[in-house]
DOFINU-725751 format. One line per 4 residues: number of its first residue (from 1); their letters; for each residue y, x, z of C-alpha. Coordinates in nm, 3 decimals, always signed. Example, Ala and Ser with C-alpha at 12.3 -4.5 7.8 and 13.67 -1.06 7.14 Angstrom:
2
1) AS) -0.450/+1.230/+0.780 | -0.106/+1.367/+0.714
***
This chain:
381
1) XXXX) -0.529/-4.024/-1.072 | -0.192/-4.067/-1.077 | -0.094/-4.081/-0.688 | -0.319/-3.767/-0.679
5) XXXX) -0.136/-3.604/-0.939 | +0.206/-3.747/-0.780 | +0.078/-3.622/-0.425 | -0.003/-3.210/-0.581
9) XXXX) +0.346/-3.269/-0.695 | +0.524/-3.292/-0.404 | +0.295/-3.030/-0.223 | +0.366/-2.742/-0.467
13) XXXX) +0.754/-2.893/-0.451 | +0.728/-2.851/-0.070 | +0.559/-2.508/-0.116 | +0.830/-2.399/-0.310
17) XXXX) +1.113/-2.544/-0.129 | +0.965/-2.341/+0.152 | +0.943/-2.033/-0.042 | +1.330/-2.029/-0.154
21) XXXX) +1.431/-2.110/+0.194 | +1.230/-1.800/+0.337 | +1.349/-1.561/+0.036 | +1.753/-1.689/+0.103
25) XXXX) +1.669/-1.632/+0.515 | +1.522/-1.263/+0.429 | +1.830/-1.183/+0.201 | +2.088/-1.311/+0.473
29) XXXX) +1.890/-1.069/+0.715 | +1.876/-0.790/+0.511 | +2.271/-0.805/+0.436 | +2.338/-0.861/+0.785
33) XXXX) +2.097/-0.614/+0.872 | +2.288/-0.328/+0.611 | +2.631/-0.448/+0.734 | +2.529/-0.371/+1.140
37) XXXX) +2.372/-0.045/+0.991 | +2.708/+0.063/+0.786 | +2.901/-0.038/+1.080 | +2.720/+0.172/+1.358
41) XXXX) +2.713/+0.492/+1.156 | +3.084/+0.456/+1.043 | +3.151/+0.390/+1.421 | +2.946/+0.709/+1.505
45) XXXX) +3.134/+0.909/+1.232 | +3.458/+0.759/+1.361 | +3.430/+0.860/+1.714 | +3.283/+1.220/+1.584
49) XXXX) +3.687/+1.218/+1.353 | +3.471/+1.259/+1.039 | +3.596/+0.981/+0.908 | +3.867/+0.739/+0.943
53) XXXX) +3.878/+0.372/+1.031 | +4.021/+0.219/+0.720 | +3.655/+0.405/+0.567 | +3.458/+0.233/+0.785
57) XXXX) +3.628/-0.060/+0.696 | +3.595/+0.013/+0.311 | +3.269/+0.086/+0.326 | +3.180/-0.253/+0.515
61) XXXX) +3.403/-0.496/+0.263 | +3.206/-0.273/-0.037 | +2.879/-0.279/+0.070 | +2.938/-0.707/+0.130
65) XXXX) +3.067/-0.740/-0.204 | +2.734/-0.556/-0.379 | +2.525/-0.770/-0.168 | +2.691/-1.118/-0.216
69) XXXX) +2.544/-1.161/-0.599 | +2.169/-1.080/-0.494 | +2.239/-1.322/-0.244 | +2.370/-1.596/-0.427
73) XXXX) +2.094/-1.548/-0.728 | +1.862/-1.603/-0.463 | +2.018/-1.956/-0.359 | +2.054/-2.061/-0.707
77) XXXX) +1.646/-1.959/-0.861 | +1.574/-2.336/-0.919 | +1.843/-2.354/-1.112 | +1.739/-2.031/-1.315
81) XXXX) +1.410/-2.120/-1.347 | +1.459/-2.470/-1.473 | +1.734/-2.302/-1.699 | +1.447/-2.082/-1.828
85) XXXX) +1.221/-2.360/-1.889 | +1.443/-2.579/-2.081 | +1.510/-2.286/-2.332 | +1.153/-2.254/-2.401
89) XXXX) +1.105/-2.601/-2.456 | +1.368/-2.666/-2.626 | +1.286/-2.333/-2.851 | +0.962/-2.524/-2.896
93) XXXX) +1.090/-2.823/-3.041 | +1.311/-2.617/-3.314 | +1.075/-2.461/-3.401 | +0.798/-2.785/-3.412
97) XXXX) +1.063/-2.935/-3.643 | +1.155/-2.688/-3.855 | +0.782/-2.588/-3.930 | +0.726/-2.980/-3.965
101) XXXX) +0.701/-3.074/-4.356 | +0.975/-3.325/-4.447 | +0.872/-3.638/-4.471 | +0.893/-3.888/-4.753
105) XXXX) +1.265/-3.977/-4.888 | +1.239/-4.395/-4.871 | +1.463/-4.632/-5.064 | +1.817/-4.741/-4.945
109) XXXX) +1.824/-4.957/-4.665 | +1.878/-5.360/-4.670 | +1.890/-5.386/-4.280 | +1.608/-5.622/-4.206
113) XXXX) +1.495/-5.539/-3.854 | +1.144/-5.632/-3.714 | +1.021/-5.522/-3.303 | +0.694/-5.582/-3.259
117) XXXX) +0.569/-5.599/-2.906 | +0.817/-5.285/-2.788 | +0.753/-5.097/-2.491 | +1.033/-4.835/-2.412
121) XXXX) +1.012/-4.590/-2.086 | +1.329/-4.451/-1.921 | +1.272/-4.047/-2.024 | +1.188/-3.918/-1.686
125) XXXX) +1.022/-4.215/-1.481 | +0.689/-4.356/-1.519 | +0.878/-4.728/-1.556 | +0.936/-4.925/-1.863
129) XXXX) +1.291/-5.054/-1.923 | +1.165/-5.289/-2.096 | +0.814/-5.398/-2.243 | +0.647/-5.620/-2.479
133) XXXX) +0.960/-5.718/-2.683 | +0.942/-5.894/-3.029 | +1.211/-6.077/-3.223 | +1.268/-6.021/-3.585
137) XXXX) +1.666/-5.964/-3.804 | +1.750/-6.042/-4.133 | +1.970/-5.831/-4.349 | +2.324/-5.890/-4.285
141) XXXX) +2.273/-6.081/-3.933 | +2.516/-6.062/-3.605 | +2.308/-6.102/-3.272 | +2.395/-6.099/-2.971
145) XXXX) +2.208/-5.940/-2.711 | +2.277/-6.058/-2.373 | +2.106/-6.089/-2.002 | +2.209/-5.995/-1.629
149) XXXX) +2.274/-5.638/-1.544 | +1.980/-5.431/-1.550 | +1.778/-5.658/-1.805 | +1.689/-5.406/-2.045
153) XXXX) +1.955/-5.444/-2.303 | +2.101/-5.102/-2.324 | +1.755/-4.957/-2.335 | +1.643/-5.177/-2.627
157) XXXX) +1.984/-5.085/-2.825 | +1.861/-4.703/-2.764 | +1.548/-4.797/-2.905 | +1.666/-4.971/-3.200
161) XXXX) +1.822/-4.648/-3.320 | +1.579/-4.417/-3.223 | +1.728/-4.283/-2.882 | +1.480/-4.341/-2.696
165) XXXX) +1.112/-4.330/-2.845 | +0.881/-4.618/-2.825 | +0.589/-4.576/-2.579 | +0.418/-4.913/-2.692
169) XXXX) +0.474/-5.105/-3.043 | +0.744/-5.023/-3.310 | +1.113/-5.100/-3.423 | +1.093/-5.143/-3.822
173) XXXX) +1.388/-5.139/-4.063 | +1.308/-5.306/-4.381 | +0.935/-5.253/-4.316 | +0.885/-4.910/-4.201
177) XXXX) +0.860/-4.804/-3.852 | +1.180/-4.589/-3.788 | +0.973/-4.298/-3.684 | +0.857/-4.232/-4.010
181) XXXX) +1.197/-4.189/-4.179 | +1.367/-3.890/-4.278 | +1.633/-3.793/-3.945 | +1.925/-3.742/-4.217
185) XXXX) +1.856/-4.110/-4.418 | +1.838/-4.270/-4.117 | +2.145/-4.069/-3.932 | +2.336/-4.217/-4.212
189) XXXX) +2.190/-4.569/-4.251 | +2.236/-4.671/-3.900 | +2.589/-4.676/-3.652 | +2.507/-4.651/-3.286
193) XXXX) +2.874/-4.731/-3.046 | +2.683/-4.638/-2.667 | +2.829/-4.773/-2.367 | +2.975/-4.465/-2.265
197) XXXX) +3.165/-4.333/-2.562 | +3.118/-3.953/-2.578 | +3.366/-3.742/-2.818 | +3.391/-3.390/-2.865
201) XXXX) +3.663/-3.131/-2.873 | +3.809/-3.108/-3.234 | +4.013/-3.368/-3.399 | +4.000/-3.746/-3.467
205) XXXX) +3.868/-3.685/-3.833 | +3.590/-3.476/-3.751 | +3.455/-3.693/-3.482 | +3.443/-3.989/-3.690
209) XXXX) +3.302/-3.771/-3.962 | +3.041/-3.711/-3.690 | +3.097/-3.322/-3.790 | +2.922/-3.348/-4.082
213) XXXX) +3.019/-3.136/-4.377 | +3.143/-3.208/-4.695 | +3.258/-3.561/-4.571 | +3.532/-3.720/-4.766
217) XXXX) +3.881/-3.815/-4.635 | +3.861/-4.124/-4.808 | +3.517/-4.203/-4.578 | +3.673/-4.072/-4.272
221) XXXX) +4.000/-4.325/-4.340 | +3.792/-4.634/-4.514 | +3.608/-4.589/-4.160 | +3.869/-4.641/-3.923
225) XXXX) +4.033/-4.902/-4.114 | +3.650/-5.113/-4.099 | +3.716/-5.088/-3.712 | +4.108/-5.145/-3.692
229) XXXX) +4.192/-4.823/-3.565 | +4.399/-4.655/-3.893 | +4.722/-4.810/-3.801 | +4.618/-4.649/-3.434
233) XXXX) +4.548/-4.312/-3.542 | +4.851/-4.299/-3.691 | +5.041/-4.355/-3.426 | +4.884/-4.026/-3.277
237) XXXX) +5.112/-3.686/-3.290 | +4.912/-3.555/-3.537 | +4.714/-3.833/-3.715 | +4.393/-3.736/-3.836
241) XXXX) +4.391/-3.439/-3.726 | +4.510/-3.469/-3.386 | +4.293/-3.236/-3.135 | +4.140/-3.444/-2.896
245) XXXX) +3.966/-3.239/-2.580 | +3.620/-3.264/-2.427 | +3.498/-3.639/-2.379 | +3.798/-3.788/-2.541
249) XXXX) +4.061/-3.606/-2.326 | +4.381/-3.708/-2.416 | +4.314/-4.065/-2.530 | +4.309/-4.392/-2.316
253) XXXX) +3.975/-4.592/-2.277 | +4.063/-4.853/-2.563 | +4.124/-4.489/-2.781 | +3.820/-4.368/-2.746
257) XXXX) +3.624/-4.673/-2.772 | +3.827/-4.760/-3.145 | +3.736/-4.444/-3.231 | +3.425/-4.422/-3.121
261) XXXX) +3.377/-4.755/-3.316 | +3.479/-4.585/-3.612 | +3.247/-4.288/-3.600 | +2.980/-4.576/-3.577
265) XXXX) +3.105/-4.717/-3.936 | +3.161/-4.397/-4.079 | +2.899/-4.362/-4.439 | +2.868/-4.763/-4.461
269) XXXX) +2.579/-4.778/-4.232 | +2.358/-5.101/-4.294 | +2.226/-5.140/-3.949 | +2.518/-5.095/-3.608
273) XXXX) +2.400/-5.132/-3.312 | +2.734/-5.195/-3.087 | +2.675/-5.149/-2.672 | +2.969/-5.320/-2.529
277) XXXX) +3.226/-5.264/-2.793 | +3.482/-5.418/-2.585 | +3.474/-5.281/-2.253 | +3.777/-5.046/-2.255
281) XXXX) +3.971/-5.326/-2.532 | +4.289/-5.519/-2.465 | +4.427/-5.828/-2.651 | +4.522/-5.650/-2.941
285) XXXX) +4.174/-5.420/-2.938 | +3.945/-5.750/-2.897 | +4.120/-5.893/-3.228 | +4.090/-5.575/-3.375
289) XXXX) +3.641/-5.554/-3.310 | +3.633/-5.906/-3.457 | +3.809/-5.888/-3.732 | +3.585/-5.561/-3.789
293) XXXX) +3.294/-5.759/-3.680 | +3.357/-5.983/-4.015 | +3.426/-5.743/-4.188 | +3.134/-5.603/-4.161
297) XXXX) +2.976/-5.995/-4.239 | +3.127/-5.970/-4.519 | +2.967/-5.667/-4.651 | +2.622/-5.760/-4.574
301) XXXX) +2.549/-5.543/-4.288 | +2.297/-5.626/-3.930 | +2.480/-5.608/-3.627 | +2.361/-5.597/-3.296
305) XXXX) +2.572/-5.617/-3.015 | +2.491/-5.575/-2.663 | +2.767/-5.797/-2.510 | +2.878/-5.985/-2.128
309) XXXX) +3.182/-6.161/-2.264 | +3.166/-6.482/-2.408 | +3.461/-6.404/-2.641 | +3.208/-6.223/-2.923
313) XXXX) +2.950/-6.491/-2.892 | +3.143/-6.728/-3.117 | +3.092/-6.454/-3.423 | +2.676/-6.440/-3.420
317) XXXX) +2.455/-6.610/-3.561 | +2.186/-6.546/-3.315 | +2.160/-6.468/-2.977 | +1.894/-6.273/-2.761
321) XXXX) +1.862/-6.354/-2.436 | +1.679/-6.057/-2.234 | +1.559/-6.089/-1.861 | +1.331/-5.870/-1.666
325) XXXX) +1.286/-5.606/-1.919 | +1.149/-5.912/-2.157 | +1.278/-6.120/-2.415 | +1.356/-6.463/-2.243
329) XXXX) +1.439/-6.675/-2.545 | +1.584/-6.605/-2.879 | +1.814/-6.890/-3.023 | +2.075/-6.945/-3.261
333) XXXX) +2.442/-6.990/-3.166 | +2.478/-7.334/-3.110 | +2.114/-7.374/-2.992 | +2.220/-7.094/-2.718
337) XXXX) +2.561/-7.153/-2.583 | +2.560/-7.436/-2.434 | +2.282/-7.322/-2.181 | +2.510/-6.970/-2.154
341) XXXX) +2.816/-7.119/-2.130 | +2.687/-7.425/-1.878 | +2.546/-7.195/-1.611 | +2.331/-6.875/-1.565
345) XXXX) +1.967/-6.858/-1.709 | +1.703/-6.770/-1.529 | +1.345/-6.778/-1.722 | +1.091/-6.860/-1.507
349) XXXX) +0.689/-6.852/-1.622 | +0.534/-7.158/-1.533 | +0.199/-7.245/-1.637 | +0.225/-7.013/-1.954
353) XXXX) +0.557/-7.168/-2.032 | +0.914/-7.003/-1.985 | +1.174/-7.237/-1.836 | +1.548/-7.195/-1.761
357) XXXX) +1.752/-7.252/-1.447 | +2.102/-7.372/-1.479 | +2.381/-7.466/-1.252 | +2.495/-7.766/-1.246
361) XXXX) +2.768/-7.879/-1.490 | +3.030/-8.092/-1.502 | +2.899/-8.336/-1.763 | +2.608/-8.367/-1.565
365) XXXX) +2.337/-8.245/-1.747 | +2.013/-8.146/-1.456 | +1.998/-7.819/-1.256 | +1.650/-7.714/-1.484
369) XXXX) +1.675/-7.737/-1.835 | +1.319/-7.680/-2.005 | +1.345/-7.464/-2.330 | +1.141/-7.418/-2.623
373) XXXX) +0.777/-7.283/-2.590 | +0.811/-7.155/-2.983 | +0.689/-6.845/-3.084 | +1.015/-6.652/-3.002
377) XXXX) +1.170/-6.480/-3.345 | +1.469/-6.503/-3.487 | +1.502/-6.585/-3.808 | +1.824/-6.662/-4.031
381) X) +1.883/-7.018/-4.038
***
């Protein structure tokens, strides 16, 4: 069924490719077509003196300019038509939600994080980004998540926030699968810092405010200091309320990424979910996220960060080791760095087991180091 389906697809997508390209031949004709026509009457009504050259000429540039818009709607209809059919759906889904009863107001938030057997699918593909992935958090953890490039963990920190919904199993926050929360409690109970940081034209206080009205100065401020970016705000012309432009234009990459850190603290969140917090960071920035990382220790709050550099993995408790879309093994600091630090992991399945493949190291340990076969979860120790 679906290679049938995907095969009726790309028919009607050829059908309609050949449609447009017919409809944008007929229109070129038909303008070329008008043009010859204007030209041999104004020629005729030249050589007659009727009229003079510069009309003919007129006439011609006039007659291109009314024709050049039909023309050019006609080369652009996909683009109308999908235009069109992202209004309606996405009239569809206002109105879904806002005929959708609210539903029940739960308790404040500890933080405790349980996925159970998580399948996520990249919006848009038929392929999961990652599938059948279980660990469990307790309240006020740091883990790390880390793997090779294309592992999954991006995807699963888009999950664990609600991003991107689950296709299989759940992500649960102190019991209750996030899908069942109310979107404003769990807007402000969780801080998500993506990999791209994305701000918005206004100032510096209302993006960390996230926009939202009626939010205090003293939250905006007790934000930024949480990631070490007051005393860097205030270094800007205009503070606070410095006007930033579209995506952050007018800042450096560490900028944006401080702030963007920031907006991810803002309302004393009690889950943040951090997707390389460090990329766009120098000296000064680095010290800055980890004295912000225990910081946020300190105040009891689960942190997740998605992280290549070995320089954070001496602040977690945990790590997370993804491969494959899976969850290769799930240990705590000092069980995992050793194995990180002494080579790249590989989990292979062998015989139901998972293994790990290591370089060699200089205080000779052996190339294959076999690892647990425990029920992988990760619980505080």
């Amino acid at each position: 069924m679906p290679s049938a389906a995907h095969g009726e697809a790309l028919v009607e997508s050829a059908t309609a490719g050949e449609r447009g390209g017919s409809l944008l031949a007929v229109s070129k004709f038909l303008r070329m077509a008008i043009q010859v026509a204007i030209m041999g009457v104004g020629a005729y009504l030249v050589i007659h003196q009727e009229i003079s050259g510069g009309v003919l000429f007129a006439a011609s540039l006039i007659m291109g300019r009314a024709l050049a818009p039909v023309e050019a709607a006609v080369a652009q209809w996909r683009v109308l038509v999908s235009a069109r059919t992202s209004f309606s759906r996405l009239d569809e889904a206002l109105l879904a939600r806002a005929t959708s009863g609210r539903p029940t107001r739960l308790p404040p938030l500890a933080g405790e994080v349980s996925v159970e057997a998580l399948t996520v699918i990249v919006p848009g593909s038929q392929f999961p980004a990652i599938a059948g992935v279980s660990f469990q958090l307790a309240a006020g953890e740091v883990v790390a998540i880390v793997g090779q490039s294309g592992s999954g963990k991006s995807s699963l920190a888009r999950a664990l926030v609600g991003a991107w919904p689950a296709a299989q199993g759940c992500v649960r926050i102190d019991g209750n699968d996030i899908r069942h929360f109310d979107y404003d409690l769990l807007g402000q109970s969780l801080g998500y810092l993506p990999q791209d940081i994305e701000l918005f034209p206004g100032t510096v206080r209302d993006n960390i405010a996230r926009f939202r009205d009626g939010a205090a100065d003293e939250q905006v401020i007790e934000a930024a200091k949480l990631a070490s970016a007051h005393a860097m705000i205030q270094r800007l012309p205009r503070g606070y309320d410095t006007v930033i432009g579209e995506n952050g234009a007018g800042l450096s990459g560490g900028q944006r990424q401080r702030i963007g850190l920031a907006r991810a603290l803002f309302g004393r969140p009690v889950l943040v979910v951090l997707d390389e917090p460090n990329a766009n960071l120098d000296g000064d920035g680095d010290r800055a996220l980890a004295d912000a990382i225990q910081m946020l220790r300190n105040q009891r709050v689960t942190i997740v960060i998605i992280n290549h550099r070995p320089n954070l993995l001496s602040l977690v408790d945990k790590i997370v080791f993804m491969h494959a879309g899976g969850v290769g093994r799930v240990g705590t600091r000092d069980e995992m760095l050793p194995l990180l630090l002494g080579g790249a992991i590989t989990p292979m399945r062998r015989e139901g087991r998972v293994w790990a493949e290591s370089h060699h190291r200089a205080d000779g340990l052996p190339r294959h180091e076999r690892l647990s076969t425990r029920p992988i979860h990760a619980t505080r120790q």
